[in-house]
KOLVEX-632856 format. One record per residue (C-alpha): residue in one letter; z, y, x. Coordinates in nm, 4 decimals. Example, Ala and Ser with C-alpha at 12.3 -4.5 7.8 and 13.67 -1.06 7.14 Angstrom:
! KOLVEX-632856
 type        z        y        x
    A   0.7800  -0.4500   1.2300
    S   0.7140  -0.1060   1.3670
This chain:
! KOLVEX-632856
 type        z        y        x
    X   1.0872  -1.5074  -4.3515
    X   0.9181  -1.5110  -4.0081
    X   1.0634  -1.8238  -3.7902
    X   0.9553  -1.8426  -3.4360
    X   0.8827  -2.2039  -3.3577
    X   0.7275  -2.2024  -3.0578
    X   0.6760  -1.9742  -2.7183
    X   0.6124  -2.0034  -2.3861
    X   0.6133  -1.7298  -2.0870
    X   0.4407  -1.7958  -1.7518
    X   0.3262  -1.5263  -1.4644
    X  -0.0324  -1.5412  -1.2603
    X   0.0773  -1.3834  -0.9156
    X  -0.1655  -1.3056  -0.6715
    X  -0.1290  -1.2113  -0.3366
    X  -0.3149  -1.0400  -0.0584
    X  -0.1942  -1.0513   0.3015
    X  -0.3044  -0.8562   0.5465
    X  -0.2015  -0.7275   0.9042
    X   0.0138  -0.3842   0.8707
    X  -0.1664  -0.0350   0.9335
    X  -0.1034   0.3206   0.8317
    X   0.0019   0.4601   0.5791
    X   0.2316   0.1766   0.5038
    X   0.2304   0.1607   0.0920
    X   0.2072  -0.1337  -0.0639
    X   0.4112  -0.3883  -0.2716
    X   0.5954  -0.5614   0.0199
    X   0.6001  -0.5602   0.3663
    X   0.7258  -0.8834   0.5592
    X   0.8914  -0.7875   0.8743
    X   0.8330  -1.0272   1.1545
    X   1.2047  -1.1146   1.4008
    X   1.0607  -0.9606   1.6668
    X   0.8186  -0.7088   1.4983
    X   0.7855  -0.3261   1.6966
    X   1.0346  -0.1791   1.4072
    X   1.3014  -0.3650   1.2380
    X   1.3687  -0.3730   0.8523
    X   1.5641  -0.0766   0.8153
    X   1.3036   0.0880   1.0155
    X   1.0403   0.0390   0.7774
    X   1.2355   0.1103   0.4856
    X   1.3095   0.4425   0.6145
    X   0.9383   0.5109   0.6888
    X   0.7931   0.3882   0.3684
    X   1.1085   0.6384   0.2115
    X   1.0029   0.9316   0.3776
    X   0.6399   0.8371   0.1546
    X   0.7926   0.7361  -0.1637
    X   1.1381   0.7640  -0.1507
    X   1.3918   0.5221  -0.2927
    X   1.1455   0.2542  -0.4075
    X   1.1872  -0.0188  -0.2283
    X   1.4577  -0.2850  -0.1449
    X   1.5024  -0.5021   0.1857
    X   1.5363  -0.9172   0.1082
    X   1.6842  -1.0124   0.4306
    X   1.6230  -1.3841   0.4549
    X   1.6660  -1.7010   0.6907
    X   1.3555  -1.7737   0.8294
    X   1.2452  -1.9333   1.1770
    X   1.0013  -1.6241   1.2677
    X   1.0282  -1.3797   0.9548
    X   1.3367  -1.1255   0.9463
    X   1.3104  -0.9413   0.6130
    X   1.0780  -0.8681   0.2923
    X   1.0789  -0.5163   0.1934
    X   0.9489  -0.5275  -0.2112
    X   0.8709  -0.2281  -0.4004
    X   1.1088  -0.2267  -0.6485
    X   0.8568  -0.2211  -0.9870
    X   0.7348  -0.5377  -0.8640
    X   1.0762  -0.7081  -0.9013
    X   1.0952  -0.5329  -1.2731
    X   0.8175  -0.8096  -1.3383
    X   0.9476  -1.1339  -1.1330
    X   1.2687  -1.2716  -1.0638
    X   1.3723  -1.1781  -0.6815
    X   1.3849  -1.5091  -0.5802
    X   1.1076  -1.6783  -0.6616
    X   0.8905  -1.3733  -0.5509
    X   1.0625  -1.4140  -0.1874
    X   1.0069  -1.7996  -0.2253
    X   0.6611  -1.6993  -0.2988
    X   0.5627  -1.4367  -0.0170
    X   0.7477  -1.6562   0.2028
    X   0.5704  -1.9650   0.1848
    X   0.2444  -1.7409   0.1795
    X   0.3073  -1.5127   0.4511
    X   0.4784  -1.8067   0.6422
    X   0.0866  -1.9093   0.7013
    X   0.0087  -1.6334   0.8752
    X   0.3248  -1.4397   1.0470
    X   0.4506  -1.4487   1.3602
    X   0.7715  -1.3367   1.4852
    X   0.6023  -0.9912   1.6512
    X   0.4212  -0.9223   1.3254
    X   0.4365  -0.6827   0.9981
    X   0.2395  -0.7781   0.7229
    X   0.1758  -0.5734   0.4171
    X   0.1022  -0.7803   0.1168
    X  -0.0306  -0.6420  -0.1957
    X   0.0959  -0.8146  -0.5483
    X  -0.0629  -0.8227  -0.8673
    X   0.1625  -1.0049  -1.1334
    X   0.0238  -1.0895  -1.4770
    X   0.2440  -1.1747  -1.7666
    X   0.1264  -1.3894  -2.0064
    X   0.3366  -1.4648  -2.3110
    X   0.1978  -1.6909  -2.6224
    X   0.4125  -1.7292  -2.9173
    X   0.3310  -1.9413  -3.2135
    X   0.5148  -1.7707  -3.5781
    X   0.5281  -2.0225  -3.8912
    X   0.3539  -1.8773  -4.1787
């Protein structure tokens, strides 16, 4: 009989920022209060591209309005602490007239120790 006695799970995320440009797809775009299009906006662009794969976060947030995350990338990581995450990221760099398109790579790493 196989017993599992110990395991552990933990994710490596890394994150690239960068200013928004055409064509628009990438893992999430953060969507600045003030930014030339507004969340829905951008959903509705990066839809016409690749239609029905990405989700608005609409958060609270001094200068940022929404996150718009590809919707594979939240198959990977819990919602929250990705927004948590691109928000205290992007946070560096945003301003309220901005979009940002981040790109995401998540690594899962899971180690599990079996008694013999």
């Amino acid at each position: 009989m196989t017993h599992i006695s110990e395991k552990s799970r933990k994710a490596d995320v890394k994150m690239r920022l960068a200013e928004f440009e055409m064509p628009p797809m990438q893992d999430v775009l953060i969507v600045g209060k003030a930014a030339p299009i507004g969340p829905e906006a951008a959903r509705r662009m990066v839809d016409i591209l690749s239609p029905d794969q990405y989700v608005i976060e609409k958060v609270e947030h001094e200068v940022i309005e929404a996150v718009i995350i590809r919707k594979a990338v939240l198959n990977m990581i819990q919602r929250d602490k990705l927004v948590a995450l691109i928000l205290e990221e992007g946070e560096k760099i945003a301003n309220d007239k901005m979009i940002i398109k981040v790109q995401v790579q998540i690594t899962l790493e899971v180690h599990k120790s079996v008694e013999l």
